[in-house]
C-alpha atoms as a printed R data frame, in Angstrom:
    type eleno elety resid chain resno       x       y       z
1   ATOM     1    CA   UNK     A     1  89.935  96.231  82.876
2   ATOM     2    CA   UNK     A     2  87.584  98.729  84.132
3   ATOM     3    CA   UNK     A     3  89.314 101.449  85.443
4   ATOM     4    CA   UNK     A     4  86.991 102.075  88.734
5   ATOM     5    CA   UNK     A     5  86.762  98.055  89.068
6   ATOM     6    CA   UNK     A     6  90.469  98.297  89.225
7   ATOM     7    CA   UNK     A     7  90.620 100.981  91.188
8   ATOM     8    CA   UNK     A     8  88.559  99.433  94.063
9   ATOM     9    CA   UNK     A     9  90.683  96.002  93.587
10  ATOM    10    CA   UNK     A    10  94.043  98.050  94.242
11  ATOM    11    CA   UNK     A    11  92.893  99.613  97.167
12  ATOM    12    CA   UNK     A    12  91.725  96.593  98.367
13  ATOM    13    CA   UNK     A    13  94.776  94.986  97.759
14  ATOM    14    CA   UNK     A    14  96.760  97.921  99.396
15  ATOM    15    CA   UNK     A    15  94.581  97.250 102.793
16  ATOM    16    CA   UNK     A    16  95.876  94.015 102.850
17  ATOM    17    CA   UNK     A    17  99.674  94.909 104.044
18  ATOM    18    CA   UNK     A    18  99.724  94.865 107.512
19  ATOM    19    CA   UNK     A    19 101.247  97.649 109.267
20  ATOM    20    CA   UNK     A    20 104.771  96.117 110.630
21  ATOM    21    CA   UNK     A    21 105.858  95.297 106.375
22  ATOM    22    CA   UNK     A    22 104.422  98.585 105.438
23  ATOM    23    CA   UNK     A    23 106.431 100.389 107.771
24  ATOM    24    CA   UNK     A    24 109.017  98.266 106.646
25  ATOM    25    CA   UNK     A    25 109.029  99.070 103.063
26  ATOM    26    CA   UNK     A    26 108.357 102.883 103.560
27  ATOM    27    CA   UNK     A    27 111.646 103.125 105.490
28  ATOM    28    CA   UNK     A    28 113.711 101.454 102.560
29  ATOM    29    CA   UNK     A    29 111.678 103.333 100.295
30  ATOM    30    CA   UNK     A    30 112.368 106.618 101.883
31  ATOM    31    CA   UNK     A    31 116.185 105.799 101.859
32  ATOM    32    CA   UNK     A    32 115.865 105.029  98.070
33  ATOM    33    CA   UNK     A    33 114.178 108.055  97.600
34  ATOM    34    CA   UNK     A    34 116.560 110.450  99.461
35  ATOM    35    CA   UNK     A    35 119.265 108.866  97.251
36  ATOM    36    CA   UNK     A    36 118.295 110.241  94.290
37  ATOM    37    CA   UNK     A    37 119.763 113.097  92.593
38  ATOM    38    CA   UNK     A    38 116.995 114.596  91.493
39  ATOM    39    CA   UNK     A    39 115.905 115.138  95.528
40  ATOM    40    CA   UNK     A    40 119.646 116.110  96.344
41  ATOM    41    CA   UNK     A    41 119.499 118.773  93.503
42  ATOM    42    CA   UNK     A    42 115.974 120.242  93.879
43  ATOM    43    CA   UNK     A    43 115.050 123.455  95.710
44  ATOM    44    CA   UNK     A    44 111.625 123.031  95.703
45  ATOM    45    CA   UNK     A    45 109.656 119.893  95.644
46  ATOM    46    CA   UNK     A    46 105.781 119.086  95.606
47  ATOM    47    CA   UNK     A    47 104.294 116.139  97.555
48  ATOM    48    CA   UNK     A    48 101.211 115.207  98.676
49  ATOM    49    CA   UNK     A    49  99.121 114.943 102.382
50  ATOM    50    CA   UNK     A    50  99.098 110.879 102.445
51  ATOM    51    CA   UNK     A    51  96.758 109.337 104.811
52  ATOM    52    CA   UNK     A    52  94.959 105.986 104.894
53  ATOM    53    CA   UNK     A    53  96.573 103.191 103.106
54  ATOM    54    CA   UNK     A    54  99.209 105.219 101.227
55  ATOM    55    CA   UNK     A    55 102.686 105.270 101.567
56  ATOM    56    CA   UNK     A    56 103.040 107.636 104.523
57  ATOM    57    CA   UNK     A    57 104.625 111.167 103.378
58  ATOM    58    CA   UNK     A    58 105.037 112.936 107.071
59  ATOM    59    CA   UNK     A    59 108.243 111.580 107.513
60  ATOM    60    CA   UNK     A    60 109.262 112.510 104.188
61  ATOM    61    CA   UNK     A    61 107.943 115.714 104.269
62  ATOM    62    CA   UNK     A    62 109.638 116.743 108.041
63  ATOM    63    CA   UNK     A    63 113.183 115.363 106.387
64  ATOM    64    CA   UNK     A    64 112.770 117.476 103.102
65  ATOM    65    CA   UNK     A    65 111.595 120.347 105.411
66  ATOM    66    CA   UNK     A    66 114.749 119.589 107.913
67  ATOM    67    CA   UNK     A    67 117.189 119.469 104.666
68  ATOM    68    CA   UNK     A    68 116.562 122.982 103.765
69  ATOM    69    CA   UNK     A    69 114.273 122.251 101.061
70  ATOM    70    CA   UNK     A    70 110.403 124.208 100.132
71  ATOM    71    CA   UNK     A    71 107.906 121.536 100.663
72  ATOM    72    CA   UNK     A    72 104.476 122.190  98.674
73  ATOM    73    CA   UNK     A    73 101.614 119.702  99.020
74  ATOM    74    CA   UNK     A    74  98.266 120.304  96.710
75  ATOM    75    CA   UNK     A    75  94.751 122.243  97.408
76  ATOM    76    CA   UNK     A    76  92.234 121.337  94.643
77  ATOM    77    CA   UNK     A    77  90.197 123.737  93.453
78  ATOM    78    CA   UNK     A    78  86.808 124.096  91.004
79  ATOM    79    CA   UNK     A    79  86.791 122.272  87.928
80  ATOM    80    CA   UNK     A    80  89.140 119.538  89.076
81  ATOM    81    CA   UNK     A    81  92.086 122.120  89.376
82  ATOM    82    CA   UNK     A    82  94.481 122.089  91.780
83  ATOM    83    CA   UNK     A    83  97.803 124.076  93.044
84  ATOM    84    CA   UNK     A    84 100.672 123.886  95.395
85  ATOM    85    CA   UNK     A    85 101.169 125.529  98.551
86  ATOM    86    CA   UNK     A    86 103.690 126.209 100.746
87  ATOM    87    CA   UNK     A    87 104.121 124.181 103.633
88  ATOM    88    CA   UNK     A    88 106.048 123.917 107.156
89  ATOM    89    CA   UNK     A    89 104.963 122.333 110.216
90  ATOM    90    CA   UNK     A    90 102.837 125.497 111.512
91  ATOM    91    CA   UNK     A    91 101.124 125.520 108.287
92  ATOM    92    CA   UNK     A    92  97.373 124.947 109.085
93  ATOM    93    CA   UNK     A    93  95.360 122.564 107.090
94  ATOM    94    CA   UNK     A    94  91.395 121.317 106.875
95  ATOM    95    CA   UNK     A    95  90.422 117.933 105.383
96  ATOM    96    CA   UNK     A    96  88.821 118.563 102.000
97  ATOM    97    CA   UNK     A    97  88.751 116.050  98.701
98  ATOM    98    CA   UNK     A    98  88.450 112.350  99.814
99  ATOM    99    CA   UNK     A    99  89.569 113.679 103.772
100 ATOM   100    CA   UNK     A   100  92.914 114.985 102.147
101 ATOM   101    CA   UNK     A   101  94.543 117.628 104.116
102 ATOM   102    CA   UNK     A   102  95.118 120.700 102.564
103 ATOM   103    CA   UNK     A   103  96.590 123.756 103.186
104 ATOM   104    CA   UNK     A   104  94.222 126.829 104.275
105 ATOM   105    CA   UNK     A   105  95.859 130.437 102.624
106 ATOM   106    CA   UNK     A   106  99.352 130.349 102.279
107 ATOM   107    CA   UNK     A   107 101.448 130.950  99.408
108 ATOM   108    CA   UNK     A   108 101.094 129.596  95.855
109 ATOM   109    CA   UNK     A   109 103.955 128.123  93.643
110 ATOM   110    CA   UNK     A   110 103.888 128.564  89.840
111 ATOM   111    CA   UNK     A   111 103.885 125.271  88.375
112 ATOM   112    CA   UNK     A   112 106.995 126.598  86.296
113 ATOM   113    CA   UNK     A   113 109.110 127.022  89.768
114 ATOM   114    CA   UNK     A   114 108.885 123.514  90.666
115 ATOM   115    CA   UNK     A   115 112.030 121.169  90.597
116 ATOM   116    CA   UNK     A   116 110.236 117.696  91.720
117 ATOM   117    CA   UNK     A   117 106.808 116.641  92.035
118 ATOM   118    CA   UNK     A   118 106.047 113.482  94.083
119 ATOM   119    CA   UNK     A   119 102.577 111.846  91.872
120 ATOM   120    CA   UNK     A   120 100.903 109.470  93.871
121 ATOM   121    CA   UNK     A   121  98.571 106.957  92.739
122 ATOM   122    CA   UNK     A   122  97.028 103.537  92.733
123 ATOM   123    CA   UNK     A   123  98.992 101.643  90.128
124 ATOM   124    CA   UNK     A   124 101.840 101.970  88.088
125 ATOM   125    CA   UNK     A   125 103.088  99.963  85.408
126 ATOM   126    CA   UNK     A   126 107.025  99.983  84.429
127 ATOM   127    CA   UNK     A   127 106.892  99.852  80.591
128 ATOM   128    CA   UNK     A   128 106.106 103.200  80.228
129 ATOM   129    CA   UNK     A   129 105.826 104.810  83.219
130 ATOM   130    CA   UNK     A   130 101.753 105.258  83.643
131 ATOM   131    CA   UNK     A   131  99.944 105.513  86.857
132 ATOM   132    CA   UNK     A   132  96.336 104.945  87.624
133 ATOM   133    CA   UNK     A   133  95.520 107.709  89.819
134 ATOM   134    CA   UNK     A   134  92.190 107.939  91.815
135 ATOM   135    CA   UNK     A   135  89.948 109.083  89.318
136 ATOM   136    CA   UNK     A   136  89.423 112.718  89.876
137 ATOM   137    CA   UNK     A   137  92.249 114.313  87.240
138 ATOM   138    CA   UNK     A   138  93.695 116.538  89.384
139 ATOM   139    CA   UNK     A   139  97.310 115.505  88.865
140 ATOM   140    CA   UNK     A   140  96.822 114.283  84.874
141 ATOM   141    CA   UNK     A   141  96.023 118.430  84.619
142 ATOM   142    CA   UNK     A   142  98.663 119.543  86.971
143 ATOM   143    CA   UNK     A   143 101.155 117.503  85.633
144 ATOM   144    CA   UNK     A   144 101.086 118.797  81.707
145 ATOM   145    CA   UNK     A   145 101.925 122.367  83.612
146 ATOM   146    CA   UNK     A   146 105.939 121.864  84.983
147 ATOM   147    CA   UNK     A   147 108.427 120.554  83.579
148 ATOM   148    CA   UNK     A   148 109.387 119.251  87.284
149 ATOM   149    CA   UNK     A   149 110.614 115.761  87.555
150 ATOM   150    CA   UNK     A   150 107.972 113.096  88.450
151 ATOM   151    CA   UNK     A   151 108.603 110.787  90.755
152 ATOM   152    CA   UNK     A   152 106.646 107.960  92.472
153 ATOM   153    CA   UNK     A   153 106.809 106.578  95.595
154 ATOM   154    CA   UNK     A   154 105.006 103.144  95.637
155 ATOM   155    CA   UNK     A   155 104.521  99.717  97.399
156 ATOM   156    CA   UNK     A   156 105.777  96.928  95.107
157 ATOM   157    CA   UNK     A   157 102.054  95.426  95.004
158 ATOM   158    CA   UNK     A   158 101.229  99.201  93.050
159 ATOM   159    CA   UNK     A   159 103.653  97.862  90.480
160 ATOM   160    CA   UNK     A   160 102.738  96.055  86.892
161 ATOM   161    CA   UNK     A   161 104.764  95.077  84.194
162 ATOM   162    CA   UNK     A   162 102.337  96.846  81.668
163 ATOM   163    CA   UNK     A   163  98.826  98.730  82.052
164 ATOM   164    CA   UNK     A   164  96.464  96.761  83.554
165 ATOM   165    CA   UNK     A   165  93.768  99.748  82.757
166 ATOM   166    CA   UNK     A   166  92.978 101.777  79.608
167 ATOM   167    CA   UNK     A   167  95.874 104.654  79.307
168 ATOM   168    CA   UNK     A   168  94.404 107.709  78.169
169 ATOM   169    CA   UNK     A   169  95.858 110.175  75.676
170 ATOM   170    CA   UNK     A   170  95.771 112.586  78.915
171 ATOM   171    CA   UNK     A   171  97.769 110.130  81.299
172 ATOM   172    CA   UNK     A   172 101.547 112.405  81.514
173 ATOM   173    CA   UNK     A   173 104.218 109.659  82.018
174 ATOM   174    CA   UNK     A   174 106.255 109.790  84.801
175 ATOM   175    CA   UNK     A   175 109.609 109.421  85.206
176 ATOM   176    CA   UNK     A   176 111.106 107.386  87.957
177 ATOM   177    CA   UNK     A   177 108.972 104.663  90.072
178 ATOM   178    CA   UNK     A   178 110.665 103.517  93.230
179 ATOM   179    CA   UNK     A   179 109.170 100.929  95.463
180 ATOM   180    CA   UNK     A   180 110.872  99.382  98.844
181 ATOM   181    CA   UNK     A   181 113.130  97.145  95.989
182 ATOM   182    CA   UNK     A   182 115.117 100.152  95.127
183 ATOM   183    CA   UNK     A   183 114.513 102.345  91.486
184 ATOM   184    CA   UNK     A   184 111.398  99.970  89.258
185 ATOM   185    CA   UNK     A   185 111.622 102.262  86.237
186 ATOM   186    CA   UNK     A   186 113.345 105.163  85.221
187 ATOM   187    CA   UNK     A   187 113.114 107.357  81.903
């Protein structure tokens, strides 16, 4: 399928969950994810500024920030580019690509330094470990720079049993995909 055609189908279908199960399956999906050991283990972890139909990541974020751990969420920059920046709860932010928050100054982490990167997305698919993303590249070019585990967080209707879209010789496969029904694939 058309990878924009699917794009706009997902996020349709991602409207569609009313707010009382969504809340619902972010809370078992956060206690999945704070299971993990690759959360228990890393120092310093990169996650995005959700808003909108996404899994929400401000509870997430405040728990990783209240466990000790250096939260970084993304600024994009020219040429589809992006970094991570520190964050905390003073840090102040301006909506930028697609209304995404990001930060404004603040200080930069080397891709190297990181020990987890959250990857969001649109769709996943559990053969492999692809994700449809939405369509700007910023993670795909991001991603081939750490060697930080990749982890998604995702709603169970994200989740196929194979691509549904083309996967490029760019995509970076990730590896672990939890959804509110505990751990859907893991490399």
């Amino acid at each position: 399928m058309n990878k924009n055609i699917f794009r706009q189908t997902q996020i349709k279908r991602l409207n569609q969950i009313d707010i009382t199960s969504k809340r619902a399956k972010e809370a078992l999906i956060l206690e999945s994810f704070f299971d993990q050991h690759e959360v228990k283990n890393a120092r310093k972890l990169a996650i995005t500024m959700s808003h909108g139909f996404e899994l929400d990541t401000a509870p997430i974020i405040q728990r990783l920030i209240g466990n000790g751990k250096c939260v970084y969420v993304p600024r994009t920059l020219p040429e589809r580019q992006m970094e991570f920046v520190e964050y905390n709860l003073n840090t102040p932010m301006q909506p930028k690509f697609q209304g995404i928050l990001e930060p404004v100054g603040g200080n930069v982490v080397r891709p190297e330094a990181l020990d987890l990167i959250i990857v969001p997305g649109l769709a996943y698919e559990v053969s492999n470990g692809y994700r449809l993303g939405f369509g700007g590249g910023y993670y795909d070019r991001y991603l081939k720079k750490t060697p930080a585990s990749k982890i998604v967080l995702a709603f169970s209707e994200q989740i196929y049993s194979d691509p549904q879209w083309e996967v490029e010789p760019f995509d970076v496969p990730l590896e672990k995909i939890i959804t509110e029904e505990g751990v859907q694939f893991e490399r």
